[in-house]
C-alpha positions in Angstrom: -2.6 16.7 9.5 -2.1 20.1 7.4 -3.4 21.2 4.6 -2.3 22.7 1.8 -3.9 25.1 -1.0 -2.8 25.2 -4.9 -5.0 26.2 -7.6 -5.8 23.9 -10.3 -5.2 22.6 -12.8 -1.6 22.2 -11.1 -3.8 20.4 -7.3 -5.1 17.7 -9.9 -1.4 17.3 -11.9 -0.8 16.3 -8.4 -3.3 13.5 -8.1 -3.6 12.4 -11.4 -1.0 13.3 -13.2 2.9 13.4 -12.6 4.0 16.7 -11.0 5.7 15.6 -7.6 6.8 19.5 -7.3 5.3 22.4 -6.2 6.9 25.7 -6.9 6.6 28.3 -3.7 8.3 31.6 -3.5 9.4 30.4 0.5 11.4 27.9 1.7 9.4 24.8 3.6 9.4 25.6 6.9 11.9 23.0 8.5 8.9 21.2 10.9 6.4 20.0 7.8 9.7 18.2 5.7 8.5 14.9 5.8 5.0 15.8 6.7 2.0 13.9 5.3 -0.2 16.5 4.2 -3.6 17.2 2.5 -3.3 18.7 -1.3 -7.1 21.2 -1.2 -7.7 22.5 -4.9 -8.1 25.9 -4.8 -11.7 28.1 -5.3 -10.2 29.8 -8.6 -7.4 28.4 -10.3 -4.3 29.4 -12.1 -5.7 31.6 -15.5 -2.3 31.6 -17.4 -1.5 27.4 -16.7 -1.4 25.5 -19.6 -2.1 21.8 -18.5 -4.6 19.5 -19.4 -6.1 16.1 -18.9 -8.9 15.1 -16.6 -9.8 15.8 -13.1 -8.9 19.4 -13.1 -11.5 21.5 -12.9 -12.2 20.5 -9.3 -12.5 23.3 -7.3 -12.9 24.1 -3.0 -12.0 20.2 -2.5 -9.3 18.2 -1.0 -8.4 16.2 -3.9 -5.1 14.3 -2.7 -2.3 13.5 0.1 0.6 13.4 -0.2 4.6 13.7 2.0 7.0 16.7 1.1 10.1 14.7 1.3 12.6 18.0 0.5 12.9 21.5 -0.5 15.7 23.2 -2.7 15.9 26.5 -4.5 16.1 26.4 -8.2 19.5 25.6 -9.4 19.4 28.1 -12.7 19.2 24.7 -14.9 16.1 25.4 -17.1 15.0 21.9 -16.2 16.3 21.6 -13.0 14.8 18.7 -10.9 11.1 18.1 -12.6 9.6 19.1 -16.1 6.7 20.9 -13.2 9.8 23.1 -11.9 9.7 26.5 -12.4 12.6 29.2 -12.3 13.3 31.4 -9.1 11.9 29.4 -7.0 12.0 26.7 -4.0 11.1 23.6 -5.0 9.3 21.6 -2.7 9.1 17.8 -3.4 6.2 15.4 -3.3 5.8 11.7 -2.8 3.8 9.1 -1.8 0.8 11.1 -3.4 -2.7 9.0 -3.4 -5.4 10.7 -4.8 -9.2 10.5 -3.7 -11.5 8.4 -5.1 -14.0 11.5 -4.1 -12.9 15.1 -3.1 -13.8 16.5 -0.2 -15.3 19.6 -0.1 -13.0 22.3 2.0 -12.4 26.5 2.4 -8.8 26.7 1.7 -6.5 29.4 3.3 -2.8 30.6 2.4 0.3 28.5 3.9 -0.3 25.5 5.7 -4.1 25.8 7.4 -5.9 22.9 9.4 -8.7 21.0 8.2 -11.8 20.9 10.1 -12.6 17.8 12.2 -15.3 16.2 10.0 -13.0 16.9 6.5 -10.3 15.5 8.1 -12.6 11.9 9.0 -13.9 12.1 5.4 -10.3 11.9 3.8 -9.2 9.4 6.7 -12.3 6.7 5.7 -11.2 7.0 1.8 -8.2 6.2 2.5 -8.9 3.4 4.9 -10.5 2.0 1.4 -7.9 2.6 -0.8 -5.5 1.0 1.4 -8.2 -1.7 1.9 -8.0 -2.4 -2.2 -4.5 -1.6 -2.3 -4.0 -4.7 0.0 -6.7 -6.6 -1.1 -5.3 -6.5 -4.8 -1.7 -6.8 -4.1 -0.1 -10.0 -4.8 2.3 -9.1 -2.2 5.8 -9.6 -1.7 7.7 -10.0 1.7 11.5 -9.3 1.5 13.5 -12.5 2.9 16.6 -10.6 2.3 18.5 -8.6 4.1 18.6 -5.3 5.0 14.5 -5.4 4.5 13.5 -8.9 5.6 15.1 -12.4 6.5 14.0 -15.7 5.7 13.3 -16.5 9.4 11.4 -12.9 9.6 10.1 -11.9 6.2 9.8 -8.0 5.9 6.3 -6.4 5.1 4.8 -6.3 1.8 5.4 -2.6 0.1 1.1 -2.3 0.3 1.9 -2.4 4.0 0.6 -5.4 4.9 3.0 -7.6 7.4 4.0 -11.5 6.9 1.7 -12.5 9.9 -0.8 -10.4 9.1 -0.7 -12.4 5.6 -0.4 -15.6 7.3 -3.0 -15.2 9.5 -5.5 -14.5 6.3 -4.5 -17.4 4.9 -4.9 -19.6 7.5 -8.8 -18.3 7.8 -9.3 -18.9 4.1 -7.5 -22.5 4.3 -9.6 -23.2 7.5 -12.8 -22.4 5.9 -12.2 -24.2 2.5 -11.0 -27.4 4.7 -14.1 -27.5 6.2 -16.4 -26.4 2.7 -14.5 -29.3 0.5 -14.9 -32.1 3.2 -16.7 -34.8 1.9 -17.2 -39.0 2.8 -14.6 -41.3 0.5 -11.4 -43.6 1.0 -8.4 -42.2 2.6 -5.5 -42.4 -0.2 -3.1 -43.1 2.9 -5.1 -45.5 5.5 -7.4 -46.8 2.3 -10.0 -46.2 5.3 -13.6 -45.0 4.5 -14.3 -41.8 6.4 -14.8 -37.9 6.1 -11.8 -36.8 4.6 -10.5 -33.1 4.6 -8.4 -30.7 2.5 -4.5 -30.9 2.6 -2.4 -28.7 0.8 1.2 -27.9 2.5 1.7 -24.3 2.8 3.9 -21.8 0.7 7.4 -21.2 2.2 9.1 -17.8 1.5 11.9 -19.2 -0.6 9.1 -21.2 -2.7 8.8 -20.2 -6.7 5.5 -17.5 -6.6 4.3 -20.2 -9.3 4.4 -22.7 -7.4 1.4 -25.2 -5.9 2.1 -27.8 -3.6 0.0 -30.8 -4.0 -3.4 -31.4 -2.7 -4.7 -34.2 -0.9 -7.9 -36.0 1.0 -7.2 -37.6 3.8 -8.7 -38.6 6.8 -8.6 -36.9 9.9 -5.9 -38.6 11.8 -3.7 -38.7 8.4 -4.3 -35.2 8.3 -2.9 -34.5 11.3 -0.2 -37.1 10.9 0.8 -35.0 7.7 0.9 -31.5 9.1 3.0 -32.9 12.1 5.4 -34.0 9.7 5.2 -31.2 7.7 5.9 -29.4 10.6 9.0 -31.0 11.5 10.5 -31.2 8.1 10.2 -26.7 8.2 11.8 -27.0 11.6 14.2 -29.1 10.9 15.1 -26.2 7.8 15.2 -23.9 10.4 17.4 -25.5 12.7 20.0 -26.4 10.2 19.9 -22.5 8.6 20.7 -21.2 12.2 23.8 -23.7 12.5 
């Protein structure tokens, strides 16, 4: 991964702030469009920029990555594509920009320079953990619809996680609070006394997000009983839909 060096305050505009441009006198080279790259704050910064807010007066850090997604020369309109465009200029486009939670001391260079080895494993463990609370927090959402997902193969969520992936969590959470809510009492379905065990159908794509299916205790060959026909209900769905 590449590394790039802009002074500040205009490296911390692009972590914290909204500028998703960065003016250059030369046009990207054609091999780094669509490169993820490293934003480094330079040692001095920009005397004669007028922005303000916080986080920008870190300086000789990596303080952000981001993906140049396109380049174009300034079009002569004084706005032109972003409020952060300047005049004369190629514009050189940012997106997908995720700041660090703590900068990462680096010796910038001019153009596009290469990290050492351990910067380079510092940013890649912070944002192991942003994407860890990215995907922990996320409610997620899994596209049933085409050109994205299908109902039979639910796309991934947009925090990257996949549908199985998902599943497979929840499974291990349902498994473990099954077996942590089992307790002794009369099966509502049999009206036998025994251990009885957590059942709560699971969530189908097409389901309301608001909605809960029921819970219920049962016993432990009425909760079998009830998945198998659970089961066969959803596969019975499925076999119609493909009809």
């Amino acid at each position: 991964m590449k590394a790039l060096t802009v002074r500040q305050p205009y490296a911390g505009a692009i972590a914290h702030q909204t500028k998703r441009v960065e003016n250059r006198t030369w046009k990207l080279p054609a091999k780094h469009e669509g490169a993820r790259i490293l934003i480094h704050a330079a040692a001095k910064p920009d005397k004669w920029a007028t922005v303000y807010g916080p986080n920008l007066d870190v300086y000789g850090a990596i303080v952000a990555v981001a993906t140049i997604t396109g380049c174009h020369f300034d079009n002569g309109n004084q706005v032109c594509c972003s409020y952060w465009a300047q005049t004369d200029c190629y514009h050189w486009e940012l997106a997908d920009v995720v700041a660090l939670p703590e900068p990462v001391p680096a010796k910038g260079a001019l153009g596009f320079w290469t990290p050492k080895d351990d910067v380079l494993a510092a940013v890649e463990a912070q944002l192991a953990e942003v994407a860890r609370w990215k995907t922990f927090l996320c409610k997620h959402s899994f596209p049933c619809q085409p050109p994205h997902g299908s109902i039979f193969r639910p796309g991934p969520c947009a925090c990257g996680i996949t549908y199985s992936q998902h599943e497979a969590e929840l499974r291990r959470q349902e498994e473990a609070l099954i077996v942590g809510s089992s307790h002794d009492g009369q099966c509502p379905d049999c009206n036998r006394t025994q251990r009885l065990y957590r059942f709560q159908p699971p969530t189908q794509p097409w389901d309301e997000p608001d909605f809960e299916p029921l819970v219920t205790f049962l016993c432990t060959d009425c909760f079998n009983a009830a998945v198998d026909s659970h089961n066969a209900m959803i596969n019975g769905l499925f076999e119609e839909a493909a009809r």
